[in-house]
N, C-alpha and C positions, 0 to 999 in steps of 0.2 A: 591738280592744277586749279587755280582759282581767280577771276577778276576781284580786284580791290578799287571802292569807291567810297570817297570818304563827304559825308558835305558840304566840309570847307573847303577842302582842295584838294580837287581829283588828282588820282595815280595810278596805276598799272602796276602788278604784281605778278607775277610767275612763280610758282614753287611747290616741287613735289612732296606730296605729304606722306609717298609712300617710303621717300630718302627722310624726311622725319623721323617717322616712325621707329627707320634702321638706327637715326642718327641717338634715340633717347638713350640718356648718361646708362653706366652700368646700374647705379644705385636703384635703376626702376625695373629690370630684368630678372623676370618671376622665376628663378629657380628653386628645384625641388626642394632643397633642403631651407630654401623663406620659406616656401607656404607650410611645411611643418612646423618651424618656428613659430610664423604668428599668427598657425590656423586658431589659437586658442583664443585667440585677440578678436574672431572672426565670427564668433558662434550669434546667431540671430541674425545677422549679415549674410547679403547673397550676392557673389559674385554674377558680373551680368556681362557670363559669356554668350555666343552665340547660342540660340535655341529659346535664349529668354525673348519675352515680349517687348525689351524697351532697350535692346542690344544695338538694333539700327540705331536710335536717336542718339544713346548715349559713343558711340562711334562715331554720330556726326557731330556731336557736342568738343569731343576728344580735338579730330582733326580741323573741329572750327577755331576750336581754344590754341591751338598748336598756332595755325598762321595768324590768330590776331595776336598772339605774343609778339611774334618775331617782327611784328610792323611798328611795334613799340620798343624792341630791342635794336632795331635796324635805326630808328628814327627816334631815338628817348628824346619826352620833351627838357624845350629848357628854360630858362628864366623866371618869372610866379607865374601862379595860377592865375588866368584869366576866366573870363565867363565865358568863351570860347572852346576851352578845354571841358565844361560844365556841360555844354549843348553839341560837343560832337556825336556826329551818328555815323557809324565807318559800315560799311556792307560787303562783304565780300562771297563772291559767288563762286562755289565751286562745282568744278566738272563732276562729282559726283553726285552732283543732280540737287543739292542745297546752297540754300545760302545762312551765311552767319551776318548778326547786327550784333556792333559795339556798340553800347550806348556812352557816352562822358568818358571814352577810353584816355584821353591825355591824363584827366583828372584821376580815374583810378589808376595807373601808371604812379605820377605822380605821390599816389599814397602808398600803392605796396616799398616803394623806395623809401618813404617817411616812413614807415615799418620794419625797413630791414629785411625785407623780403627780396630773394637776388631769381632775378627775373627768370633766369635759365632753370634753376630750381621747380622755380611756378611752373612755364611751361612742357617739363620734364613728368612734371609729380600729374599733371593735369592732362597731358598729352597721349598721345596712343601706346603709351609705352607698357602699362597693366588696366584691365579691367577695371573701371567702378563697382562700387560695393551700393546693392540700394539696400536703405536701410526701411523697416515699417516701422512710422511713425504711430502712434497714439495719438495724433491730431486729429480733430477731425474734417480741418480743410482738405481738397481733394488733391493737394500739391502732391508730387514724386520728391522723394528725399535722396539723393546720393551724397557717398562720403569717395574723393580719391583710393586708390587703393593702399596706401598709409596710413590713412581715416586724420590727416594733416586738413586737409580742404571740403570743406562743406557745400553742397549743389542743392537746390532746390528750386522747383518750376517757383512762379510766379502768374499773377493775372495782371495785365496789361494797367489795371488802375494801382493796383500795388507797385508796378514797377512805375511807374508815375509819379508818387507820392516821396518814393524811394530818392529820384531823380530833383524832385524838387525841393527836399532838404540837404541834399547831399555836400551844397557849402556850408550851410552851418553842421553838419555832420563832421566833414571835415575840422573846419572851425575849433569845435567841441574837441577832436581828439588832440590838436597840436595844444589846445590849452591845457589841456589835463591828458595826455601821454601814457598814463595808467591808468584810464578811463574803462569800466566794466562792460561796456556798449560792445557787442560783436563785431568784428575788423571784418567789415566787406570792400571787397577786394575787385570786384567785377559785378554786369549785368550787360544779358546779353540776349537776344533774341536769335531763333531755327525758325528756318522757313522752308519744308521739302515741296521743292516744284512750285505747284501757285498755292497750296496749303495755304491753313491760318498759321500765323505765326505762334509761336512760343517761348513766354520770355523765363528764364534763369537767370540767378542769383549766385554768386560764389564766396563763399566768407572763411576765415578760418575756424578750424573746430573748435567750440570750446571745449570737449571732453576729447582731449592731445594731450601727452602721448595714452593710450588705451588702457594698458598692459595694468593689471591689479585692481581697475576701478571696479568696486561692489555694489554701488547704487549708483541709480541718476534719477534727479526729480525738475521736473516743471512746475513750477512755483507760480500763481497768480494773485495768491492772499485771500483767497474766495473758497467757498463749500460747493455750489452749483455746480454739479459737473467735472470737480473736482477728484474722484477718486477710479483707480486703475486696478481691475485686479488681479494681483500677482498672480504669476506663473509656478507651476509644484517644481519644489525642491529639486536641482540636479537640471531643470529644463535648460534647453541649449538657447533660448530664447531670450533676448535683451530686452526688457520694455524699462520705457522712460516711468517713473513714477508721477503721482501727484501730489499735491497737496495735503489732502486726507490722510495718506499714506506717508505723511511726513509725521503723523501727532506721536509724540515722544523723544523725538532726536533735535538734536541741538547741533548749530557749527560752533566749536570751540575755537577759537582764532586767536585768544590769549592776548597779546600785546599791541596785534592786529587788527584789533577789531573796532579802534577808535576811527582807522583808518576807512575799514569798509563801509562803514555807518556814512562816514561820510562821505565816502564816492558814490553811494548807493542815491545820498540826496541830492550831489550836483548831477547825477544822469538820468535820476527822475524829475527832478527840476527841468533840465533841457527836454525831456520828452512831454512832458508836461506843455513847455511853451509853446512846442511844435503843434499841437493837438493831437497829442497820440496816443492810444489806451491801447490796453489787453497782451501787451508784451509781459515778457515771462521772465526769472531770474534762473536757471540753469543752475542746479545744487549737481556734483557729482562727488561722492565720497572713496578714497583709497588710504588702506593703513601704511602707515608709515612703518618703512625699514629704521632698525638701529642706528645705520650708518647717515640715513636721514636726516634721522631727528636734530645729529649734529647740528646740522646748520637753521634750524631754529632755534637751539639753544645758542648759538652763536650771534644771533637774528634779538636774539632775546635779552642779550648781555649788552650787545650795542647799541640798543634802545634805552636801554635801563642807564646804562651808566655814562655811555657816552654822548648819548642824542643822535640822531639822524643827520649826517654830512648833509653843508649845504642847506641845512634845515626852513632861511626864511624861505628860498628857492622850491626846496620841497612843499612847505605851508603853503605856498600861493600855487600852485598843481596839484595839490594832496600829492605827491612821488611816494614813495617808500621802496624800499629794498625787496627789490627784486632774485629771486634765488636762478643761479646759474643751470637752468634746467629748460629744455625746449616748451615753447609756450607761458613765460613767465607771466604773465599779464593776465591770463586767466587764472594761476594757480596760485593759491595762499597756502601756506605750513601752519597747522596746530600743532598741541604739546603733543600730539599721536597719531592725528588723520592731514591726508592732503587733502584738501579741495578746490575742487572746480567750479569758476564762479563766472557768469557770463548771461548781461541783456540780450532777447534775442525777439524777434518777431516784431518790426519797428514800424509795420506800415498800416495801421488801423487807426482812421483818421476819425473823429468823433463828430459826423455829421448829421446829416437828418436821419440816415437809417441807423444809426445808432440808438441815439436819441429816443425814436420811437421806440428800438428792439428792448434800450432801457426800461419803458413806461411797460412794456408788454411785462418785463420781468418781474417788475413789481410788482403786478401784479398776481404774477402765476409762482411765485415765491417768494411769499410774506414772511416779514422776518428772519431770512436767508441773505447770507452776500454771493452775490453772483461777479462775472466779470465784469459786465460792462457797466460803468461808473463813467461821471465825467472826469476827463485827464488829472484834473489836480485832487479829485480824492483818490484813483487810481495809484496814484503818485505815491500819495500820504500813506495809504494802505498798505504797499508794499514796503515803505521804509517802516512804518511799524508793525511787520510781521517780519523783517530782518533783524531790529531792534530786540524782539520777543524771542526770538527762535539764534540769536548767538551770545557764547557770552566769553 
């Protein structure tokens, strides 16, 4: 049971979250023979059933995420976007001794629907229905990383100024994706703050994955354009263990994108351009590589015929969006076809605003590694850096 209080205008809710729980579709109902299927999909990943240390939270994240769906499904908004929908803050408090905070909940409503995302799905795949999976990052911020238990939806804490920052570009965030539609920027999807008892708060994030669907992927690398801190050292041969790569550990591979790659050059510069104008540095481009089946390859060669001979349907329409042919596979938006590998391509980490601690932590750098590139740059060479180390590194 839970009270619901929203800031614009109060309401009263009721609803069991233990008839939830029974209520989640069949598709999210862990039986034995899923978890052999996609225990393969799993390895470095730790399910967080009870006994783990962050089992309570991610239970109260579940059953929070469950009933602030259904107050969006019960009551979808209607009409445009207002700044009203921007600065909603919904709270709802539950008998189990927490509360949940929505933050801009109309407005991210609003976008999962501009995305194609079908609301019951969300709070099905997100809900009490299977365990989260936390993943250990290679970051070295001190956030908690969860992936859904389909590794479809990405969770990660947040610090109150991040999620601020988050909040206050989030109309031209929007903005940005309905102009360009096939924009490489990560699709966040929610923010939301836990609060147990009179606790501190704590705010999460929920985006979808960029490395979806899982299954085959053999690398993944975190990209910044920089040497400082840049390099991850792999794990021996056979380890069950997943680490993100870096940089460093990128010198000799190329993304092959073939006919596609006039394309990603240039989305790479409208979404460093817009991150750039935001004042945002130190976000990362998200490389994951998988080999392409036979049956695959089809449809880039198919991809490749109708570029070549026929041109791109709709094409002034496409030019003024960058669009391109999207392949009928879940997740298209992140995922490009070369003549032999897929790839996983995806902005992520948006809230590094380039102020005075930056600034100074800059002048330190410079100091303490001369003639090094490091990360922290001002936003418009950050920008430039990463679009020519995309430029360099695909052909």
């Amino acid at each position: 049971m839970y009270a619901l209080f929203v800031s614009h205008a109060s309401s009263h809710q009721t609803s069991s979250l233990e008839a939830a729980s029974r209520a989640v579709s069949p598709r999210n109902h862990h039986s034995f023979f899923w978890r052999l299927r996609d225990k393969h999909n799993r390895v470095g990943m730790f399910e967080v059933n009870p006994g783990h240390e962050l089992h309570r939270m991610t239970r109260m994240m579940q059953e929070g995420l469950w009933a602030a769906t259904q107050v969006f499904m019960d009551n979808p908004p209607k009409g445009p976007l207002t700044q009203k929908d921007f600065s909603e803050v919904m709270t709802q408090v539950h008998e189990e001794g927490f509360e949940m905070g929505t933050l801009a909940g109309p407005a991210f409503a609003r976008l999962r629907h501009f995305l194609g995302l079908n609301e019951e799905d969300y709070q099905a795949t997100l809900g009490p229905g299977g365990p989260y999976l936390q993943f250990l990052s290679t970051s070295k911020s001190k956030a908690s990383f969860f992936l859904s238990h389909d590794q479809r939806f990405f969770l990660k804490t947040q610090r109150q100024q991040e999620v601020q920052v988050l909040l206050a570009h989030l109309p031209r965030y929007v903005q940005h994706l309905r102009r360009y539609p096939h924009s490489l920027l990560a699709r966040l999807l929610g923010v939301h703050s836990l609060r147990v008892a009179r606790g501190k708060k704590k705010y999460f994030i929920i985006m979808q994955s960029i490395f979806y669907p899982v299954g085959r992927i053999s690398e993944r690398y975190d990209i910044k354009a920089c040497e400082v801190g840049r390099w991850v050292e792999p794990v021996a041969e056979g380890s069950p263990f997943i680490l993100v790569l870096k940089d460093l550990n990128f010198e000799g591979k190329t993304i092959n994108l073939g006919p596609q790659r006039n394309w990603f050059l240039r989305q790479m510069e409208l979404d460093t351009a817009f991150l750039r104008d935001l004042n945002v540095l130190d976000y990362s481009l998200l490389v994951a590589f998988q080999l392409l089946r036979e049956d695959e390859k089809d449809a880039y060669t198919i991809y490749s015929t109708m570029r070549s001979v026929h041109g791109a349907p709709n094409l002034r329409m496409m030019e003024n969006q960058n669009r391109r042919l999207l392949l009928d596979i879940p997740n298209p938006l992140h995922i490009l076809d070369g003549p032999d590998q897929r790839y996983f391509l995806g902005l992520v980490d948006l809230t590094t605003v380039y102020g005075l601690r930056k600034r100074l932590e800059q002048l330190w750098k410079m100091m303490r590694y001369p003639g090094q590139s490091f990360s922290t740059v001002s936003p418009a060479r950050y920008a430039r850096r990463l679009c020519q180390w995309v430029e360099t590194h695909t052909e």
